[in-house]
N, C-alpha and C positions, 0 to 999 in steps of 0.2 A: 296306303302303303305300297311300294313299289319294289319289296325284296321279293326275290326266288329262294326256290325252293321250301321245304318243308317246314310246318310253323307247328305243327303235331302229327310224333311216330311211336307207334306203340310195335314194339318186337315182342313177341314169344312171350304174348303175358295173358295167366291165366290162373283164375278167379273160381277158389271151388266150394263150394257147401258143402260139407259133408257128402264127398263123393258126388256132388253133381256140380259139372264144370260149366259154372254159367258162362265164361269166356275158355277156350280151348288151344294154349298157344296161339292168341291171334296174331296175325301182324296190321298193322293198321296205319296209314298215312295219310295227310292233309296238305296239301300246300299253302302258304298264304294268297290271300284271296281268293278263296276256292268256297263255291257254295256246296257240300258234300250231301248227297241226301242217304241218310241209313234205312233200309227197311229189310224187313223180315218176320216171320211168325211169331207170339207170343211165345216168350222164353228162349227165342235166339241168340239176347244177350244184349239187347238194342241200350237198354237203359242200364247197364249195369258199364256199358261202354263208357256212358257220358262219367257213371257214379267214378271209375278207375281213373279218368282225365282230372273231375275236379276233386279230387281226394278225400271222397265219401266212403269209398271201397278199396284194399290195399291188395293187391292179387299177391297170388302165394308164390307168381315166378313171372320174369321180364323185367320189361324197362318201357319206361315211358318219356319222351323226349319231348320238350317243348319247347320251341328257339332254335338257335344253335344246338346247344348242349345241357340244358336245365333238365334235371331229372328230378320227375315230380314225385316219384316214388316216397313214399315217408314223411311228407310234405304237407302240412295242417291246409285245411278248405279254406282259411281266412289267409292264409300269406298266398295259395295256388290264385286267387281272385286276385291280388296286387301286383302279381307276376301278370295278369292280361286273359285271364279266364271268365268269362260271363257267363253264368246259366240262369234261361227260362224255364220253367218246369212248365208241365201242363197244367194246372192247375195257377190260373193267373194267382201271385203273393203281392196285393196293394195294401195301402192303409184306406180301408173303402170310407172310413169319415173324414177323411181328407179331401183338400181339392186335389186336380189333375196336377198344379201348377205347385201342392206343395210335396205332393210324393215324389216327381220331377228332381226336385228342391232338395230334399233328403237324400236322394240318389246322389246326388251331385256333389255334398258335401260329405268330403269324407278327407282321416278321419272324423268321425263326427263325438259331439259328449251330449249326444242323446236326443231324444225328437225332438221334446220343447225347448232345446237350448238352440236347437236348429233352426226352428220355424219361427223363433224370437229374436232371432240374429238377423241384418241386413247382405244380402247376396250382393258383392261385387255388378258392375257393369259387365264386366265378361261372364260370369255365372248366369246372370240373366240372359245376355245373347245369346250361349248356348242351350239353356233351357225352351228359350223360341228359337232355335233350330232344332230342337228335339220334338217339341212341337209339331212343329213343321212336315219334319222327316214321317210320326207317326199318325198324320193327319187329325190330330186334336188341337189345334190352332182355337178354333171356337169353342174350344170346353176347359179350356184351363182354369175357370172358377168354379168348374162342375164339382161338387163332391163324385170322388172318384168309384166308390156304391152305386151309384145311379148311371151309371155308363152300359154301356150293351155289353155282350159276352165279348164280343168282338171287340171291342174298343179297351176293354178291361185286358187283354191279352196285348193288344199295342201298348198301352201306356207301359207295361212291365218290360216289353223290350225297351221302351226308352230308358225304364231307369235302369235296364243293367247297359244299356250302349252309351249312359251316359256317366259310365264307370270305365270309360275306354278299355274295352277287351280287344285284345288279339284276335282270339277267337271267341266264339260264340257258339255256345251250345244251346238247342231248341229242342225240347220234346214234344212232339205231337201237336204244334202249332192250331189247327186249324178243327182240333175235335170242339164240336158241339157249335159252329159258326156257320151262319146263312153264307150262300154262295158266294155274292158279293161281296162278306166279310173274307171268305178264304180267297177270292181271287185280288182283292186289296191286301192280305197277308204275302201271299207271294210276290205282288210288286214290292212292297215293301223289303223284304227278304232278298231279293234282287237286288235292290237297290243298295242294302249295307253291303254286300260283297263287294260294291269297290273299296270301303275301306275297313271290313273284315272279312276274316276267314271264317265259314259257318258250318258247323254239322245239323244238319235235320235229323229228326228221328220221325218217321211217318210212316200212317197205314194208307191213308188217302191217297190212291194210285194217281187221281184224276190231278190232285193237287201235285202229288211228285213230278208228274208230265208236264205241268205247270213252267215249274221251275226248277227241275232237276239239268244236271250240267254233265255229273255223272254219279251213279248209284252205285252205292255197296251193300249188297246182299248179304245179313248175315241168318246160319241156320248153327247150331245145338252150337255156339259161341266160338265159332270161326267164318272167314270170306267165304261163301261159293260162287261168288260171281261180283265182278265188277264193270262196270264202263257204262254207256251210255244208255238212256231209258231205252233204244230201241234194243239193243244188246239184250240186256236186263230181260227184256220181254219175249225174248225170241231166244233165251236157254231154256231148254228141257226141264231141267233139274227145278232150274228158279218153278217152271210153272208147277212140276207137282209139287215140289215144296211149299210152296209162300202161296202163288196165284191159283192155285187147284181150278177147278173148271169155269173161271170168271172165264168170262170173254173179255180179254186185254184188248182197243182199238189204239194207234199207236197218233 
């Protein structure tokens, strides 16, 4: 994708429980092609950010902008997904007695009338070429007949980005990418993650500083569900505020 400017803005929107404001008037923007990394303390409002984008959660006040002018406000989680919304959750969601190549497969087809009418169907030559480039992209090229169960933690979290990037999003929302994943797994997540930001715009939601330093472009800070700080990891690391808030006496190396 090669547009400018904003592909997601959230104005003056805020999200309250019974008197507790998990978002607080936030204002919030994204550019296209922009890899965004969100972090902040438990109950800053991290995941309740991603919930108000894909219209899990309806705030009590603002506007949420996606595109030009689409306002997702009031807007069902299953139409917000065919407008160009993808969410990962932390928690990889595969068919783990599947193979690799048929959850892939599923993703890809859509809509669909249901698993087995899916996986009993023939996939075009182009469904297949994009499926080995999905492959490809989440480096399970040699596991596509794996039962997708038998995958590592790590591999079971790529395969899930494939099948929502193989839902063509806009943008892409990730939670917590990289909890419970060997080194080498997190530091293949961030290339990978890099790498779709040429052809999406991404929010992270992360605690892993080491990993945000990875691949962070620019961070936004959020505390009691508004910005306190924006721009780049070294910025991020060198406000006050950020560090008693979020970093408290870690030794942040930059």
């Amino acid at each position: 994708m090669s547009e400018r400017g904003s592909i997601i803005y959230l104005e003056g929107v805020t999200v309250d429980y019974d008197g507790f404001k998990a978002l607080n008037s936030l204002n919030f923007i994204v550019n296209f092609n922009e890899l965004r990394v969100v972090i902040g303390p438990n109950g800053a409002g991290k995941t309740t950010l991603l919930d108000v984008i894909c219209g899990k959660v309806k705030p009590a006040a603002g506007r949420v902008i996606f595109g030009k002018d689409t306002d997702l406000i009031g807007k069902r989680e299953d139409d917000i997904v065919k407008l160009g919304i993808g969410r990962k959750f932390q928690a990889p969601s595969i068919y783990a007695n599947l193979t690799v190549w048929e959850n892939l497969d599923l993703s890809l087809k859509r809509p669909s009338k249901g698993v087995f009418h899916t996986l009993l169907s023939q996939s075009t030559r182009e469904e297949q070429a994009r499926i080995h480039e999905a492959l490809a992209t989440i480096s399970l090229e040699g596991f596509s007949r794996t039962r997708a169960g038998s995958l590592s933690h790590g591999q079971k979290q790529w395969l899930e980005i494939g099948m929502v990037i193989l839902q063509d999003p806009s943008l892409l929302l990730v939670d917590e990418p990289v909890a419970g994943m060997t080194d080498k797994e997190t530091e293949q997540t961030g290339i990978l993650l890099q790498s779709l930001a040429a052809r999406h715009a991404i929010i992270v939601i992360e605690h892993d500083m080491e990993f945000v330093r990875q691949i962070a472009r620019i961070v936004t800070v959020l505390h009691e569900g508004t910005v306190i700080c924006e721009g780049t990891v070294e910025k991020v690391q060198g406000d006050a505020r950020v560090r008693e808030i979020y970093l408290g006496r870690q030794k942040v190396h930059a």
